[in-house]
MARMI-132792 format. One record per residue (C-alpha): x, y, z; residue in three letters. Coordinates in steps of 0.02 Angstrom, whole numbers, plus 50000, padded with zeros to 5 digits. Layout:
MARMI-132792
XYZALA...
***
This chain:
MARMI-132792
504604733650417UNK505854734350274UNK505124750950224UNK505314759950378UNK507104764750362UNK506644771650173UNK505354780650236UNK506304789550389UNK507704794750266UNK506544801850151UNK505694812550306UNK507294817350352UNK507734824550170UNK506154834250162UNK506444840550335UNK508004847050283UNK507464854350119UNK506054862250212UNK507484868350344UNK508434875050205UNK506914884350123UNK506454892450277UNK508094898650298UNK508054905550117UNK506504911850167UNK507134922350310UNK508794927750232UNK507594935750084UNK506464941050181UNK507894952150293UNK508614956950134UNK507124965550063UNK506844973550214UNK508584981550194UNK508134985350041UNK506514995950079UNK507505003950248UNK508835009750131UNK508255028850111UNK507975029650307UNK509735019350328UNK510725032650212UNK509905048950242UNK509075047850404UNK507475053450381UNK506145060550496UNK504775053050411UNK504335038350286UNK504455043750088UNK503205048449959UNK502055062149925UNK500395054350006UNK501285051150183UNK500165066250254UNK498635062250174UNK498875045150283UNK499365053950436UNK497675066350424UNK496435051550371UNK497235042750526UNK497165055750655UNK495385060650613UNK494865043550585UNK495505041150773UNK494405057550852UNK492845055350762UNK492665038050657UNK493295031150490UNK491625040050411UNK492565055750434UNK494475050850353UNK494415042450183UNK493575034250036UNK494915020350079UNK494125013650266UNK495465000850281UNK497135010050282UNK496755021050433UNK496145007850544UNK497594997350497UNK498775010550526UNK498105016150681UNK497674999950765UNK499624998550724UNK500005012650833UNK499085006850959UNK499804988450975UNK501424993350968UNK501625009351037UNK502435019850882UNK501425033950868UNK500685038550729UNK502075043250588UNK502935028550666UNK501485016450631UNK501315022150434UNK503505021350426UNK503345003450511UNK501914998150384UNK502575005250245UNK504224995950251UNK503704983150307UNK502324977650167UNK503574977150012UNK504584964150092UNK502874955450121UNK502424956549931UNK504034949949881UNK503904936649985UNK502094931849944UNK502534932949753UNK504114920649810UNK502634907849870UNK501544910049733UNK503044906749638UNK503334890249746UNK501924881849740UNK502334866949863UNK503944863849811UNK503334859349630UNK502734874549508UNK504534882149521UNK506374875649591UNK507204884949736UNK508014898249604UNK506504900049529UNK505404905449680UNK507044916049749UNK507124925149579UNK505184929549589UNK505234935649762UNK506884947149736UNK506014952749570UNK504204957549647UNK505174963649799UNK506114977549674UNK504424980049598UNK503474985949738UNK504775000649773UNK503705009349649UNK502245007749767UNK503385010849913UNK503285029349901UNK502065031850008UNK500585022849927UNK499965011050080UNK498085008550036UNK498945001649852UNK500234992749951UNK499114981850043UNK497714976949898UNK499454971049798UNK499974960549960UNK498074953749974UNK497914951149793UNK499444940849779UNK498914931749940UNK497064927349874UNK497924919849726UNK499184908649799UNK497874900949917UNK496674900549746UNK498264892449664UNK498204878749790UNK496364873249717UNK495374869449875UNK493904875849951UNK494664881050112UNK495944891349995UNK494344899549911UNK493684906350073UNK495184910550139UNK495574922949987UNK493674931349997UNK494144936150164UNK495894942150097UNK495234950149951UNK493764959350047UNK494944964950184UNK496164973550037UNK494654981149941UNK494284990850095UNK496134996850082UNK495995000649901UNK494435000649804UNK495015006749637UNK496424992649620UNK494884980949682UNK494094985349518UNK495704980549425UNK495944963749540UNK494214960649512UNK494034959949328UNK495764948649310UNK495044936649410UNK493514938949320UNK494504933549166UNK495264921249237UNK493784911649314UNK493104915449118UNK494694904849061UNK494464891149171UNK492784887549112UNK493324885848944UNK494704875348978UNK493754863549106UNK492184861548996UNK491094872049100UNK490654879949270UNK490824870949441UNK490844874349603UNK492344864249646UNK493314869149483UNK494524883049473UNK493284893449405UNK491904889649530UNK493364895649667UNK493774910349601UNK491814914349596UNK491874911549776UNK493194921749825UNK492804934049708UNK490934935149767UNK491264933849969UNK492644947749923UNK491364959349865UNK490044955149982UNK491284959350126UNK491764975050025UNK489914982349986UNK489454977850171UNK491004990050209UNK490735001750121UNK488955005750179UNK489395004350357UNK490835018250309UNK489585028250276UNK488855027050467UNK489395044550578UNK490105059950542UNK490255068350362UNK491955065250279UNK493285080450288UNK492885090050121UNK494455093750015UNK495675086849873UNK497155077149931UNK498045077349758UNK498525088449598UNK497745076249497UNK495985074949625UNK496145094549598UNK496045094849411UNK494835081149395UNK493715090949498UNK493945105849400UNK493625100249246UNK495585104949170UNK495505084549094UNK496725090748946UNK498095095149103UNK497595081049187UNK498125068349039UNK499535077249001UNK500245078149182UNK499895057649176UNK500885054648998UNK502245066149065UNK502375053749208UNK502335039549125UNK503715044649008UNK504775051249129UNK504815034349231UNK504685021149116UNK506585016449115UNK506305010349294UNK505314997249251UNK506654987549147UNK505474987048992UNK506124977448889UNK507174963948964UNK505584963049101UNK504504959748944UNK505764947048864UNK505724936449006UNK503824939549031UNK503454932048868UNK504644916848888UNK503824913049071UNK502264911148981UNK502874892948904UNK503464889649081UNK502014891149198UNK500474878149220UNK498814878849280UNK498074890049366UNK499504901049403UNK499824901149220UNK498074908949173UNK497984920749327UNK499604928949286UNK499354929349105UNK497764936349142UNK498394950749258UNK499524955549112UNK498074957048986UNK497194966249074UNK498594976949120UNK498934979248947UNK497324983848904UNK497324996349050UNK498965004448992UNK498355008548836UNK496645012648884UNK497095026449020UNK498555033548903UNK497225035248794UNK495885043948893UNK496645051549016UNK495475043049166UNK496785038849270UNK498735036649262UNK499325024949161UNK500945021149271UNK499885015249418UNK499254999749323UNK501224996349279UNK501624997549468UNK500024986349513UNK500734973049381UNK501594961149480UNK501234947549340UNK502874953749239UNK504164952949386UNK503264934449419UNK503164929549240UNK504924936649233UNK505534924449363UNK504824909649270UNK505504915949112UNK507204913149206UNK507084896349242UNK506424889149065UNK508264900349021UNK509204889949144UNK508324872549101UNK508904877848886UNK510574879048969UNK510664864249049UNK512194868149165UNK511854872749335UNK513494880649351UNK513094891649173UNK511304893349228UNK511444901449413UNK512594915749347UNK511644923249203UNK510054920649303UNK510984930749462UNK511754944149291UNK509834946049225UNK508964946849383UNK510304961049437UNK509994972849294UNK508404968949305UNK508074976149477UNK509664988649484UNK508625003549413UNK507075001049526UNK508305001149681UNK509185016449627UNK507605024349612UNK507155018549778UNK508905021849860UNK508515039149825UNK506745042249879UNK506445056449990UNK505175060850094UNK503975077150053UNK503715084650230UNK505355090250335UNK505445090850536UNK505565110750492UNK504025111650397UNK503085099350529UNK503845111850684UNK503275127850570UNK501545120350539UNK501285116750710UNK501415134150780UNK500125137950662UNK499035124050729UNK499465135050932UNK498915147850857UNK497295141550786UNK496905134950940UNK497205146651054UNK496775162250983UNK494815153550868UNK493605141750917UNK493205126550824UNK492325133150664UNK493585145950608UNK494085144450448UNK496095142850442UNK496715147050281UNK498655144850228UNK499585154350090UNK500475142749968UNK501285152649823UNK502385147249667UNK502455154749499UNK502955135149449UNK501145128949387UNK501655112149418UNK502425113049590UNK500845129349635UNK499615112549597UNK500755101649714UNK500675115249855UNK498705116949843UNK498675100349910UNK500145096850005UNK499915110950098UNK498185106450149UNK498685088750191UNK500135093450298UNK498775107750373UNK497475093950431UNK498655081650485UNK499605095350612UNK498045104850669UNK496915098250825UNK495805082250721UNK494285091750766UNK494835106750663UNK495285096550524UNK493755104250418UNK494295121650454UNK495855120550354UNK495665129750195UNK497235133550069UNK497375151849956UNK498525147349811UNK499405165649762UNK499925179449872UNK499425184650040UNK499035202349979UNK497805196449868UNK497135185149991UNK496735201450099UNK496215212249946UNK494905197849928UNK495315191749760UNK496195178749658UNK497985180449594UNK498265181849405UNK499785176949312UNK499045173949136UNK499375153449167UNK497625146249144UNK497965131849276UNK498515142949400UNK497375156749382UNK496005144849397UNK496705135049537UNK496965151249641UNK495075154549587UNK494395139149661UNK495415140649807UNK494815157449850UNK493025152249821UNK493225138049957UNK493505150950082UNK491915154650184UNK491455172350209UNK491765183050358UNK493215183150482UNK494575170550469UNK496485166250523UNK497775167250393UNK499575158050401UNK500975161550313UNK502005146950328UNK503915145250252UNK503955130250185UNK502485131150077UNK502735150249972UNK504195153149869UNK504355172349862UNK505075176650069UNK504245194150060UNK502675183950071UNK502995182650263UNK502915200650283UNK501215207050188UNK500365220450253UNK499275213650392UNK500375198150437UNK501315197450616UNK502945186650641UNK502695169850769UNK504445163950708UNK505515168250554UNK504465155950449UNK502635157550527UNK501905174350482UNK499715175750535UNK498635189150544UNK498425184350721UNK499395198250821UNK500045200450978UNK501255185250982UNK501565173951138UNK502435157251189UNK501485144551169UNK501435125551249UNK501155110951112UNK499625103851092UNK499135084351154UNK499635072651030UNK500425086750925UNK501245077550754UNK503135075950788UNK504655067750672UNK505245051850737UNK507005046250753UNK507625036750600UNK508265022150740UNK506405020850804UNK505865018150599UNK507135005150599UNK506404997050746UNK504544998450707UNK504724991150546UNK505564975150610UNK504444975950740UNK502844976850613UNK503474964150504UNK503724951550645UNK501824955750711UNK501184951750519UNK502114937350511UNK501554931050704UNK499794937150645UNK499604928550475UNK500454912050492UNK498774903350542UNK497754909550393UNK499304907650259UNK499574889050334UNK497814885750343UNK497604890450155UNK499234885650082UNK499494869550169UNK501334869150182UNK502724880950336UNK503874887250207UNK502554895850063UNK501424899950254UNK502894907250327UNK503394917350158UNK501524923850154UNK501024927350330UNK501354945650324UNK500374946450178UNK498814936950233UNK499094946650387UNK498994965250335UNK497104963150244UNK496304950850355UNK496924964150535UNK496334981350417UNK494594971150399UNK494504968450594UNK494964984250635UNK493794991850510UNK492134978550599UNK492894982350789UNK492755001950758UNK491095000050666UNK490474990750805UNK490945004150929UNK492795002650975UNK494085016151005UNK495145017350857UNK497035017450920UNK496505013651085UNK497985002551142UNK496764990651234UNK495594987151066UNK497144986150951UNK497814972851043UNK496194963651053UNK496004965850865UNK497724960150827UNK497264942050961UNK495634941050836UNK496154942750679UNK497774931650717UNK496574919050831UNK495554916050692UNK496844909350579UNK497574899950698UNK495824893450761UNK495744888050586UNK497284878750561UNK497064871050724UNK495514862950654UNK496134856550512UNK497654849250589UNK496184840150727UNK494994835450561UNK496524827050494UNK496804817250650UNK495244812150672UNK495174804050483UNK496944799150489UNK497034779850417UNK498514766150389UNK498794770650189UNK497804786550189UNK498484799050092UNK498134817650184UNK498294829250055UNK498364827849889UNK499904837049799UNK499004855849681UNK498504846649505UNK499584855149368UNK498654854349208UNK499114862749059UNK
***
C-alpha cells in the first residue's frame, strides 16, 4: 500500500506531460496550417497553387463520369480527391485546395512523431524542431503536387509504425504504404528501394533474417505494400481507355524524343532552386544527427539519404527524371536536421543557451522555403477558367461528342510555348463536359496556320517540332477551333481570318454567336474563405479518420494524434480506389461517406481490439507493452 501514492503521482506527471504534448501537438499542428494557407490568406486566390492543379481537377472529373481507368496512371489521387468532395460538400477545386493544404501540416506532424518515438528517441525540442523543419520542407511539394504529397505522408507514416518494431506496426504500414503507391507509383519505387536498404542493414546488424526482426518487418510491409499495389494497378486497368495526351513539358519532350532539352530544362531547375533548400546548414546538421539517432530510425533515415544521394547524382547525370524531385521527396535531411539540433544543444549543456540557437538555426533554416511558399501562385485565373468555359458552351452546343476541339496556344517563348501545350490542354479537359475530355486537342502556333493546315515555323527546333506534333494529333476532317485569351500571346490571334468573337477573349470558328446557359457541374473558382474552411475542415476529417490506425500502430495519443492525418490520407485513397472498383459512384455523396465510416472503422475496429486483447491478458505485475528497443 505504501506504493500507491508513488505510483498515482507518477500517473499524474505523465498525464500532464502527455497533456502538455498534445497541446504542443495542436498549437504546431495550427501553425503549419497557417503556414500552407498563407498564399490564399495574402492574395486571395481562386484556386490552390502549382502548375499540376488542372491536371488533378481533369483526372478527377473524368475519373467521376466514367471510372478511374479513364483519369490517371496515379488511381489513388482522384478517388481521394473526389470522395473528398463528396463527404464534405466542397466541390471539386475545393476538395484538391482542402487536400492540398491540408497534407503538409500532416507531414510535418508525422515527421514530429517519427521524431518522438514514445517520449524517448528525441526530447520535446527535438520532435518540435523535426516537425517545423519537415513542415517547411514539404512547401516544395505543396505546389500542387498531391499524388507526391500523399506517398511522402504514407511513407513517413509506414516508418514510424515500422520504428515502433511490432508486428501489428508491420501490417499497419503495408496497408499505408500500398494505399500511397496507388497515389504515387514512381516515389513508390524510390520508398521501395530505401526500405529495401534498410531491411538489407538490419540483417547485417542483427546477424541474419527474421521474421520478427526489423528486417523481417520491413519485408512485410514492404511485400503486403506491393501486393496491394500490383493488385491495383491491374484492376486500374478494368473499363474505359485512359484520356490520351501529355500533362507536362517534360511528358512532352520525353515523348518526343528532345532528351538533350529535357536534361537541360531539369539542371536549369535544379540550379535555379537550390538555395531554397538551405544546403548547407541543412547538410551540417544532417551529418551531425547521424551520431544522434538509434536503431531503426537511425538506419531508415540514413538510408533515405543514400539513396537520395545516389538519385541526385544519378538523374543530374542522365537526364531520366528531375533531379530536384528526389531533394523535395528527402524528408531524411529536415529529420536528420532536427536531431542534429539536439546533439548541438546536449554539447551546450545550458538549456537557456541551447533553446535560442536551436529556435536562430531552425529559423534560417526554414525562412527561405517559406518565402518561397509565401509567394506561390496559382497557374489558372477565374478569367481564364470563365474564358475556357464559353468554349466548353460552345462545344457543346454547337458538336456532338466526337468532335475534335482544338485550342490555339501561341508564344514565341520556347519555354513558356512548351508550358502552354500542356496547360492549355489540362485546363481544356478539366472545363469541357468529362465525356468530351478526349476531344480536346491543342495547335501550338498561330491560328492561320492552323487553318492553312500546317505547322508554324520559327527556326527554334523545340518549337517547330512541338507545333509539328501538335498538328499531327489533330484528326482529319471537320473540327471546332478556340481561340482563347489567356493561352496566345500575340492579341491579333483572336481575330484570324475565319474566327468569330463569343467575348473579347474567346474567338472560334463557330459563327453565329448566342447566349449561352452554363453547363451542369461547369468548373467554377471558389471563394478564398471557403479554401480556408475546407482545409480545416479536411484536416479535422484526417485526423477523426486516422486516429484508430496511427494509435493502433504507434501505441501511444500524442505520436497517434500527430500522425492521424497521415495514416488517414493513404489508407481512405485505398478505399476509395476498392469501393469504385467494386462498383461505387465516385463522388457520390452517399459512397464517400460510407468510405470515409470504413476506412476510419477499421482503424478504430482495430484499436478497439487491442485495447479488449489487453484486458483480457491484463495480470497483477504484468507489464503491457514493452517500451521500442533502442540499439545502436
Amino acid at each position: 500500500m505504501a506504493t500507491t501514492p508513488i505510483a498515482r503521482q507518477r500517473a499524474r506527471s505523465r498525464n500532464a506531460r502527455t497533456g502538455l504534448d498534445l497541446l504542443l501537438t495542436g498549437v504546431l499542428g495550427a501553425i503549419l496550417i497557417r503556414v500552407f494557407l498563407w498564399p490564399t490568406l495574402r492574395h486571395a486566390y481562386p484556386f490552390p497553387v502549382g502548375p499540376d492543379v488542372p491536371v488533378y481537377l481533369w483526372w478527377t472529373r473524368v475519373a467521376e463520369y466514367g471510372g478511374i481507368s479513364m483519369a490517371s496512371e496515379r488511381p489513388g489521387a482522384p478517388a481521394l480527391i473526389a470522395t473528398l468532395q463528396g463527404a464534405l460538400g466542397h466541390g471539386v477545386a475545393g476538395a484538391l485546395a482542402g487536400l492540398q493544404y491540408a497534407l503538409g501540416p500532416a507531414i510535418g506532424l508525422v515527421a514530429a512523431a517519427l521524431a518522438r518515438g514514445r517520449g524517448r528517441t528525441l526530447p520535446r525540442g527535438g520532435w518540435l524542431a523535426a516537425g517545423v523543419l519537415a513542415g517547411a520542407w514539404a512547401t516544395f511539394l505543396g505546389g500542387g503536387y498531391v499524388s507526391n504529397l500523399v506517398f511522402a505522408a504514407a511513407f513517413l507514416a509506414a516508418a514510424g509504425a515500422l520504428a515502433r518494431r511490432t508486428r501489428r506496426g508491420a501490417v499497419v504500414a503495408a496497408v499505408v504504404l500500398g494505399g500511397g503507391a496507388l497515389t504515387h507509383p514512381g516515389f513508390f519505387v524510390v520508398g521501395a528501394i530505401v526500405l529495401g536498404v534498410t531491411a538489407l542493414w538490419a540483417a547485417v546488424h542483427e546477424g541474419g533474417f527474421g521474421w520478427r526482426t526489423d528486417a523481417g518487418r520491413v519485408a512485410t510491409a514492404l511485400g503486403g505494400a506491393l501486393a496491394l499495389f500490383g493488385a491495383g494497378l491491374l484492376a486500374a486497368q478494368i473499363g474505359p481507355a485512359r484520356v490520351g495526351g501529355e500533362t507536362s513539358g517534360d511528358a512532352f519532350l520525353r515523348h518526343t524524343g528532345q532528351l538533350e532539352a529535357l536534361r537541360r530544362s531539369y539542371l536549369d531547375r535544379y540550379l535555379e532552386n537550390w538555395r531554397r533548400y538551405s544546403p548547407f546548414m541543412t547538410t551540417a546538421l544532417a551529418i551531425t544527427g547521424l551520431f544522434r539517432a538509434h536503431g531503426f530510425t537511425r538506419r531508415f533515415l540514413i538510408s533515405w539519404a543514400v539513396v537520395s544521394a545516389a538519385g541526385l547524382a544519378f538523374g543530374t547525370a542522365t537526364g531520366w527524371y528531375p533531379p530536384d524531385r528526389v531533394l523535395m521527396f528527402a524528408f531524411c535531411l529536415p529529420l536528420l536536421a532536427a536531431f542534429g539540433l539536439v546533439l548541438l544543444g546536449e554539447w551546450l549543456g545550458r538549456w537557456w543557451l541551447a533553446w535560442p540557437v536551436g529556435i536562430l538555426l531552425v529559423g534560417l533554416i526554414v525562412a527561405p522555403a517559406v518565402r518561397d511558399w509565401r509567394d506561390s501562385f496559382p497557374y489558372m485565373s477565374s478569367y481564364e477558367v470563365d474564358h475556357m468555359n464559353l468554349a466548353a458552351r460552345i462545344a457543346e452546343d454547337r458538336s456532338e461528342p466526337g468532335t475534335p476541339l482544338v485550342y490555339v496556344a501561341d508564344s514565341r517563348d520556347p519555354d513558356e510555348a512548351l508550358f502552354l501545350l500542356t496547360h492549355t490542354a489540362n485546363v481544356a479537359r478539366a472545363t469541357v463536359p468529362p465525356d468530351r475530355a478526349n476531344d480536346v486537342r491543342v495547335f501550338l502556333g498561330s491560328p492561320t496556320d492552323l487553318a492553312d493546315g500546317h505547322a508554324t515555323v520559327t527556326g527554334d527546333p523545340t518549337f517547330d517540332t512541338a507545333s509539328s506534333w501538335s498538328l499531327a494529333q489533330i484528326p482529319p476532317g471537320a473540327h471546332l477551333t478556340f481561340v482563347i485569351g489567356e493561352e496566345i500571346r500575340d492579341p491579333a490571334d483572336l481575330a484570324a481570318p475565319g474566327l468569330t468573337r463569343w467575348d473579347p477573349n474567346v474567338a472560334s470558328n463557330e459563327r453565329s454567336p448566342t447566349a449561352l446557359a452554363p453547363q451542369p457541374d461547369e468548373l467554377t473558382p471558389v471563394a478564398p474563405r471557403k479554401i480556408l474552411a475546407g482545409t480545416w475542415r479536411t484536416f479535422l476529417l484526417l485526423l477523426v479518420l486516422g486516429l484508430g490506425w496511427s494509435w493502433f500502430a504507434l501505441g501511444d495519443v500524442v505520436s497517434g494524434v500527430a500522425a492521424a492525418p497521415a495514416f488517414a490520407a493513404p489508407v481512405l485513397a485505398l478505399v476509395a480506389f476498392a469501393l469504385e472498383r467494386l462498383g461505387a459512384p465516385l463522388g457520390s455523396p452517399g459512397w464517400s461517406v460510407f468510405a470515409c465510416a470504413v476506412s476510419g472503422g477499421l482503424g478504430y475496429a482495430l484499436f478497439v481490439g487491442r485495447l479488449l486483447d489487453q484486458r483480457r491478458h491484463r495480470l497483477p505485475g504484468l507489464v503491457l507493452e514493452q517500451p521500442a528497443a533502442l540499439d545502436a
